[in-house]
C-alpha positions in Angstrom: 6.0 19.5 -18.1 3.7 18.8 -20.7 2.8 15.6 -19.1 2.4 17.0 -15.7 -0.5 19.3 -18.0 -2.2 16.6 -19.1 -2.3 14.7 -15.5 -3.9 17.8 -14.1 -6.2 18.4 -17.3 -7.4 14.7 -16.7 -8.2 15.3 -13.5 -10.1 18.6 -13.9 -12.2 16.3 -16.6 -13.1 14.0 -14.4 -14.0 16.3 -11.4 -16.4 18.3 -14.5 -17.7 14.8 -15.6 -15.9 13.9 -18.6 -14.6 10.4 -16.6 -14.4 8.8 -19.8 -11.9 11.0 -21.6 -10.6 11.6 -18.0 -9.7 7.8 -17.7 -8.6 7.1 -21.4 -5.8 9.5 -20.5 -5.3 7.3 -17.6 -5.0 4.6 -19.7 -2.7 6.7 -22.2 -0.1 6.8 -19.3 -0.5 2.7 -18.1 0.8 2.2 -21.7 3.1 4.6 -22.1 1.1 7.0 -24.7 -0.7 3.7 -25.9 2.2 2.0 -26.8 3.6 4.9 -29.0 5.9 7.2 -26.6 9.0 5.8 -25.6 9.0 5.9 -21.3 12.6 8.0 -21.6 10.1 11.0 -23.2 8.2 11.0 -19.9 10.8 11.5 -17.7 11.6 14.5 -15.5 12.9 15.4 -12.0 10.0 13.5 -10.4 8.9 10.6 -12.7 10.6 7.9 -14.3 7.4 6.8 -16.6 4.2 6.5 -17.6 2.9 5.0 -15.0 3.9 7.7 -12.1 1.6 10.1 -13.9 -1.5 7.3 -14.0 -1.2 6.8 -10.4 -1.0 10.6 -9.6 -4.2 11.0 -12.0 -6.6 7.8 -10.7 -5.2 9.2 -7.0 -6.8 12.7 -7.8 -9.7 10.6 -9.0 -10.2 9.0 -6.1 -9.8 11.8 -3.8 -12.6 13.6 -6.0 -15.3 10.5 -5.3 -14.7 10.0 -1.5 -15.8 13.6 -1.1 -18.8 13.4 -3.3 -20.4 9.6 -3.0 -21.7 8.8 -0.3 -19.9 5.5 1.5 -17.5 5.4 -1.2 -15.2 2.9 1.1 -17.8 0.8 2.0 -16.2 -3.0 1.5 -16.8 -6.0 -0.8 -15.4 -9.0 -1.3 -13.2 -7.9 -3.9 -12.2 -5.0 -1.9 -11.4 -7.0 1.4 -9.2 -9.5 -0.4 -7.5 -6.1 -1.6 -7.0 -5.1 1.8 -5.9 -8.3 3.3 -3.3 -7.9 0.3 -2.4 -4.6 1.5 -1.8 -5.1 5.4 0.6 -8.0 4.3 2.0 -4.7 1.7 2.2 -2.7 5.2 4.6 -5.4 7.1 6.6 -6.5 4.1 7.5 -2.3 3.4 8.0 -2.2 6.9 10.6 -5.1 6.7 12.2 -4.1 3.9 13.0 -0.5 5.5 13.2 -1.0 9.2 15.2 -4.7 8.7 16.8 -4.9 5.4 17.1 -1.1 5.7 16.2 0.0 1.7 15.6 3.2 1.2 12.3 4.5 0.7 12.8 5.8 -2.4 14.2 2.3 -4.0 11.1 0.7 -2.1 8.5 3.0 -3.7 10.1 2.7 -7.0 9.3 -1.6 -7.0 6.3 -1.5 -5.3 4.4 1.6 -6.5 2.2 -0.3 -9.1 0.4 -2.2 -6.5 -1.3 1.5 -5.1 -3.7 0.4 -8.6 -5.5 -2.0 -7.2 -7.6 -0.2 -4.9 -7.8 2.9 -6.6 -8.6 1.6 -10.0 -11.4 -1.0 -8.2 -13.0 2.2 -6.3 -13.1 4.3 -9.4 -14.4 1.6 -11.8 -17.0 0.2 -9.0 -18.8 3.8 -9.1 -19.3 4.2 -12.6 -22.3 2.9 -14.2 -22.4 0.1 -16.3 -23.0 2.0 -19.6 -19.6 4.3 -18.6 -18.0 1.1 -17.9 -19.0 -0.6 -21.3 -18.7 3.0 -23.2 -14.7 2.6 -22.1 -13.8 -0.5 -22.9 -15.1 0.2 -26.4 -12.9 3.5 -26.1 -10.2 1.1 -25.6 -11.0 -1.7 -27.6 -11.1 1.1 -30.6 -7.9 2.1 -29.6 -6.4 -1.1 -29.5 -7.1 -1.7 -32.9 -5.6 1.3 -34.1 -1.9 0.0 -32.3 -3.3 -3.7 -34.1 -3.1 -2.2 -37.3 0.5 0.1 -36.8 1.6 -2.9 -35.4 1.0 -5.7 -38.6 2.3 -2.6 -40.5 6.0 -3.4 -38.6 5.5 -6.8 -40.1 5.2 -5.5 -43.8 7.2 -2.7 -43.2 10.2 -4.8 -41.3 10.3 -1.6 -39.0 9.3 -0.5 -35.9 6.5 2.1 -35.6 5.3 1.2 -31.7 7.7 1.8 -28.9 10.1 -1.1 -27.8 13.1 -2.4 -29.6 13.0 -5.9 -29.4 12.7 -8.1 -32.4 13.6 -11.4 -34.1 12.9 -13.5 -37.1 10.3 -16.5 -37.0 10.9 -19.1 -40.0 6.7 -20.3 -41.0 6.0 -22.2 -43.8 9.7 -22.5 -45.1 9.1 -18.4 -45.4 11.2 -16.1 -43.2 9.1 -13.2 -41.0 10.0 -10.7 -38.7 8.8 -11.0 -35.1 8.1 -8.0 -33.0 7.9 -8.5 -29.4 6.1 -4.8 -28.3 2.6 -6.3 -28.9 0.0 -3.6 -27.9 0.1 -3.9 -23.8 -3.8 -4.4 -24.4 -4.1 -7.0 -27.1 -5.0 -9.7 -25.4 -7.7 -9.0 -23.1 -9.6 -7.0 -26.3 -9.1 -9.9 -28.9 -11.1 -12.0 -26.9 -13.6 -9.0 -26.7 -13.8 -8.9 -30.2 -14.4 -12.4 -30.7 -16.9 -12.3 -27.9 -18.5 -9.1 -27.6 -17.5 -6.8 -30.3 -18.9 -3.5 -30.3 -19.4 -4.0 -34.3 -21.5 -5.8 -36.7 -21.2 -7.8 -39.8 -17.9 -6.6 -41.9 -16.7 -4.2 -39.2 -16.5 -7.4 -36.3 -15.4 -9.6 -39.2 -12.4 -7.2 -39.6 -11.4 -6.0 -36.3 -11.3 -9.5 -34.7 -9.1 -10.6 -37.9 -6.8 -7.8 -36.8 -6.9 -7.9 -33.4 -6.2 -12.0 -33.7 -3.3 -11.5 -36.5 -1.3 -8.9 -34.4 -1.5 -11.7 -31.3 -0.4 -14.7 -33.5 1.6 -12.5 -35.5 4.6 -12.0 -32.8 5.4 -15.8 -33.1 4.9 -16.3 -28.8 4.7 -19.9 -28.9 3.7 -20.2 -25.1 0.9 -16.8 -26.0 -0.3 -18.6 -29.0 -0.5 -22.4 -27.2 -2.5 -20.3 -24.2 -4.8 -18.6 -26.5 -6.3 -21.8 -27.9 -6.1 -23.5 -24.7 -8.6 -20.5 -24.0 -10.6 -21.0 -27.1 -11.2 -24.5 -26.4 -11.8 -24.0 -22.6 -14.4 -21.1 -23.5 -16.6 -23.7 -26.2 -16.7 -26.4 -23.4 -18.0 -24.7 -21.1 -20.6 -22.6 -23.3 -21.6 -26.6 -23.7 -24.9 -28.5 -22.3 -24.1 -29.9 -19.1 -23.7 -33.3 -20.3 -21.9 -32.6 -23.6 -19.4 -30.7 -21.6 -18.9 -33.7 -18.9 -18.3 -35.7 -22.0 -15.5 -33.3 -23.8 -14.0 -32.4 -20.6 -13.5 -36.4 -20.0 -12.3 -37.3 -23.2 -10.0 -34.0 -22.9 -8.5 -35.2 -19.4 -7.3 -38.8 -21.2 -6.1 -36.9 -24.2 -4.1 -34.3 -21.9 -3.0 -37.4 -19.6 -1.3 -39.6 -22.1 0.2 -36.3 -23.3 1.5 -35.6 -19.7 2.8 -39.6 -19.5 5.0 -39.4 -22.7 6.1 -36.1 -22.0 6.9 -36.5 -18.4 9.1 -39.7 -19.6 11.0 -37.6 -22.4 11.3 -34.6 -19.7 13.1 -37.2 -16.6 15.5 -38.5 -19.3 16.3 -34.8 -20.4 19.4 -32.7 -19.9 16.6 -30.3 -17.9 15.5 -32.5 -15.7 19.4 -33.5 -14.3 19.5 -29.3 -14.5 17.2 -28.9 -11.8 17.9 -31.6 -9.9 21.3 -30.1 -9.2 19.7 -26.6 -8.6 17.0 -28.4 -5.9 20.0 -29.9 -4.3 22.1 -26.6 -4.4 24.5 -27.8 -6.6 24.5 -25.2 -8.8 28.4 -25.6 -10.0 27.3 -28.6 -11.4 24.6 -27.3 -14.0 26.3 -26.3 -17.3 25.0 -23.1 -18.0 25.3 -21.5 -21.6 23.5 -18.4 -22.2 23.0 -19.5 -26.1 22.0 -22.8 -25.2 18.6 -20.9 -22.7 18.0 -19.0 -26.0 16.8 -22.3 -27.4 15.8 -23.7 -24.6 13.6 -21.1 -22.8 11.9 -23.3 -20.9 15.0 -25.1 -19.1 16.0 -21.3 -18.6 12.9 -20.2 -17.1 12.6 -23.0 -14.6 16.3 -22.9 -13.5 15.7 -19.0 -13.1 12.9 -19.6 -10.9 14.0 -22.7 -8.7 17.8 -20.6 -8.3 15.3 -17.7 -6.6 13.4 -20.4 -4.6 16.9 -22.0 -3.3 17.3 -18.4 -2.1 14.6 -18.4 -0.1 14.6 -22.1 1.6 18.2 -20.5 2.5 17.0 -17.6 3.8 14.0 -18.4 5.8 13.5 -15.0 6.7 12.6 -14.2 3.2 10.1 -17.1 2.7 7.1 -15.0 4.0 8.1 -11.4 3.4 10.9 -11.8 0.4 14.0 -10.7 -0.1 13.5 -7.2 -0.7 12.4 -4.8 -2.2 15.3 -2.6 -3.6 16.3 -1.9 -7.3 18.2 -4.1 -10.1 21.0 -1.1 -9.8 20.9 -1.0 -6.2 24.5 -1.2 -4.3 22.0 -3.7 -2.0 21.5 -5.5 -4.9 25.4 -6.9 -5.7 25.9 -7.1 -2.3 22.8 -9.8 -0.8 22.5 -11.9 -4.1 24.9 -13.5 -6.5 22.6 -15.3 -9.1 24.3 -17.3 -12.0 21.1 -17.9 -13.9 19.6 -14.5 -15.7 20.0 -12.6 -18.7 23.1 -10.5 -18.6 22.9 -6.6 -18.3 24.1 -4.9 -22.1 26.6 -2.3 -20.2 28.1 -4.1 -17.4 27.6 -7.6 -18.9 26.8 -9.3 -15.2 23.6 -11.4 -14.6 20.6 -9.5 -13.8 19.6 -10.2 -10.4 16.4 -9.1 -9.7 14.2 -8.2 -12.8 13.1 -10.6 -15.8 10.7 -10.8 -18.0 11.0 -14.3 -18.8 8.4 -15.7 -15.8 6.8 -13.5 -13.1 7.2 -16.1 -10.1 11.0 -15.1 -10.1 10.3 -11.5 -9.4 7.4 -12.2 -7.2 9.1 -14.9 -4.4 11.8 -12.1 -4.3 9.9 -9.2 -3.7 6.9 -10.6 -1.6 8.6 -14.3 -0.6 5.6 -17.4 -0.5 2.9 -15.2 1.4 2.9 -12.6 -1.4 3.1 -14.4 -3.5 -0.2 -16.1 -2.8 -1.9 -12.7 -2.1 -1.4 -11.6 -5.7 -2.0 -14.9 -7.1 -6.1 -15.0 -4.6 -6.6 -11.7 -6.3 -6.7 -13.1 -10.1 -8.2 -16.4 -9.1 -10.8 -14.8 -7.4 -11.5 -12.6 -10.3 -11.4 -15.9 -12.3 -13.5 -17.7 -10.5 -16.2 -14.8 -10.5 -15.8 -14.5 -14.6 -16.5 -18.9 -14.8 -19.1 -18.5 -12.6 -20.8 -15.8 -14.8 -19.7 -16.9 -17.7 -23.1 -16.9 -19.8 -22.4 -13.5 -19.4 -20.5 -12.8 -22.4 -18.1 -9.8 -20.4 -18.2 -12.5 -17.5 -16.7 -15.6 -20.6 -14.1 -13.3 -22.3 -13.0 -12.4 -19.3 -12.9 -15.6 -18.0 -10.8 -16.5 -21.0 -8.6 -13.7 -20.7 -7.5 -14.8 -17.5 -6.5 -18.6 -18.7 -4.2 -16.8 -21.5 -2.5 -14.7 -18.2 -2.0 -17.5 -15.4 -0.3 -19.8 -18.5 1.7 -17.3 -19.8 2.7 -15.9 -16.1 5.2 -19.3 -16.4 6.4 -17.3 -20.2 6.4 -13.5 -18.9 6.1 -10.9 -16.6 2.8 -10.4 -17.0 1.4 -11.0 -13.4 3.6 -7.9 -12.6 2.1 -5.4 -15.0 -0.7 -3.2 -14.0 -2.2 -3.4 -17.5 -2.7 -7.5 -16.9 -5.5 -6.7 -14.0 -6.9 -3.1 -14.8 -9.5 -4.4 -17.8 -9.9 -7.6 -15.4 -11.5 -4.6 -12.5 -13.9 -3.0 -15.7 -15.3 -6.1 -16.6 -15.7 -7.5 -13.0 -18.0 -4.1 -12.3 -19.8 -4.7 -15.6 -20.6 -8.3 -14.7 -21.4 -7.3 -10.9 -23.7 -4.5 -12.1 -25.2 -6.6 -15.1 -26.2 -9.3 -11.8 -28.0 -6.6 -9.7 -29.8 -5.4 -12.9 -31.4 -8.5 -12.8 -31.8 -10.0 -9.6 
């Protein structure tokens, strides 16, 4: 109940003015109490976690603006290419209960996180731009609060933030324990710090050294690799026109003798003979050996994603509008797909069907087939495009950079399925867009 409190405190802040405060709690939900309340603690009769109670809270938000601002609907372009996403939403729901026949409740359950795009886009595109920049400093402070509790799991070799994963990563000879619950807004706000940190002299010095030691400091190979891609991206194009026509050629033959020698190593590699037999749906043929993914996470990842996509090609129904939208512990689930590729489940020890966090193409052709999957992916490129075309902004670059760390790692992770991954994206966007009509 207590949570249920806070929900309708947030929103009685907001409707009094406090939006702020009222949307840090919003954010204190997205991330499950900021990273620090286990989701099992948020429970009750109606909500499974955090998230049910930020959706409830921006909804009330929303509801509060369209009867106070005056043509509070009134569409963009951002806000038509999030309509266009919805109406396909509308049919594929619509499929999924009327064809497939899921339940409403499973239905709502999968696709529930998706209601944030609009309402997080109206709410953030009617603050001003000093309320917009005033909260992401909120949460850039915050952040490096969880930064600093969570390099003290490093030292401490225990966990202090919520999540139970964790490894060992061998550096220098030295052994170090890896955490994988990384604050769910690291990312985005490291590149802020670097970029446009609300701090001077020692205090910017120190909280981009934390902030960039807690993201190198879980050992992600593919999250490290994609943050210097990022770096290096971000200096080019900060570059004169000519000097960056000159890097960005002598980068392209750099990248394309890499891409020769390592395309030759990949057709002579065991995971190239993998997929072949998955693309020609011989799938008894590929040796699978769950210890052998572990080190091999990239042969996993691709064979987890192409064994989805043989789905669909065999299921052309599925193509446009996916397979479905039900739940990993649906009795829908065992009884439409038999996957061999996935991690298996710790109490019935079968594959997991559905849900992974290992690459977020997987669990989007499945949910929202091809056409969905393209509807998701126009909403971050557009965003993209609009942070690289403002990128002497420096809200517009960081954001821009941002964005390269998420569409690389989207191949590593889930993240293109997480709410958190496109929520700062819509603050900065309105910052940007607000900063533009300042000037023009």
């Amino acid at each position: 109940m207590i949570f249920l409190l806070i929900v309708i405190v947030a929103i009685g802040m907001y409707a009094w003015g406090h939006k702020i405060s009222a949307l840090v709690i919003f954010f204190f939900f997205i991330t499950s109490g900021f990273n620090l309340i286990p989701e099992d603690m948020m429970e009750n009769y109606f909500f499974s976690k955090g998230m049910d109670y930020a959706i409830i809270t921006i909804i009330g938000m929303v509801i509060i603006d369209s009867f106070c601002i005056k043509n509070y609907w009134k569409p963009d372009k951002l806000l038509w290419l999030i309509l266009v996403f919805y109406a396909f939403l509308i049919l594929c729901v619509a499929y999924n209960k009327f064809v497939i026949g899921i339940s409403w409740t499973e239905i709502i359950r999968t696709a529930r996180y998706n209601v944030l795009w609009i309402t997080a886009y109206l709410v953030f595109r009617n603050l001003s731009r000093e309320q917009l920049i005033y909260l992401m400093k909120c949460l850039f402070w915050i952040t490096v609060v969880c930064a600093i509790l969570y390099l003290f799991q490093i030292v401490l070799n225990t966990h202090i933030l919520d999540g139970t994963g964790k490894g060992r990563a061998i550096l220098f000879g030295m052994k170090f324990p890896r955490f994988y619950n990384q604050p769910d807004m690291l990312q985005i706000f490291t590149f802020m710090a670097i970029y446009f940190n609300p701090h001077k002299g020692s205090k910017k010095i120190l909280t981009t050294a934390i902030l960039v030691a807690a993201l190198l400091g879980a050992f992600h190979r593919s999250l490290v690799g994609a943050f210097f891609i990022a770096i290096v991206l971000g200096y080019i194009i900060q570059l004169p026109r000519l000097r960056r026509i000159k890097m960005l050629t002598f980068t392209s033959v750099f990248l394309a003798f890499v891409i020769v020698f390592a395309g030759y190593k990949f057709i002579h590699s065991r995971t190239y003979i993998d997929i072949q037999h998955v693309v020609s749906g011989n799938l008894l043929d590929v040796e699978i050996d769950v210890e052998d993914m572990q080190n091999s996470t990239f042969t996993f990842r691709m064979l987890h994603l192409l064994e989805r996509n043989q789905y669909l090609l065999d299921n052309p129904k599925s193509m446009f509008l996916g397979a479905g939208l039900m739940t990993e512990d649906s009795k829908l689930t065992g009884s439409i797909f038999d996957f061999n590729i996935g991690l298996s489940d710790v109490l019935s020890e079968e594959t997991v069907q559905l849900d992974s966090g290992d690459i977020s193409y997987s669990i989007l052709f499945l949910r929202y087939g091809y056409l969905g999957t393209l509807l998701v992916l126009a909403l971050y490129i557009f965003l993209m495009v609009y942070f690289y075309k403002n990128h002497k902004d420096r809200i517009g670059l960081f954001s821009f950079m941002y964005l390269i760390v998420v569409i690389i790692i989207s191949f590593f992770s889930q993240i293109l399925t997480l709410p958190i991954s496109f929520l700062a994206p819509l603050i900065t966007y309105n910052i940007v867009r607000k900063n533009k009509l300042e000037y023009e």
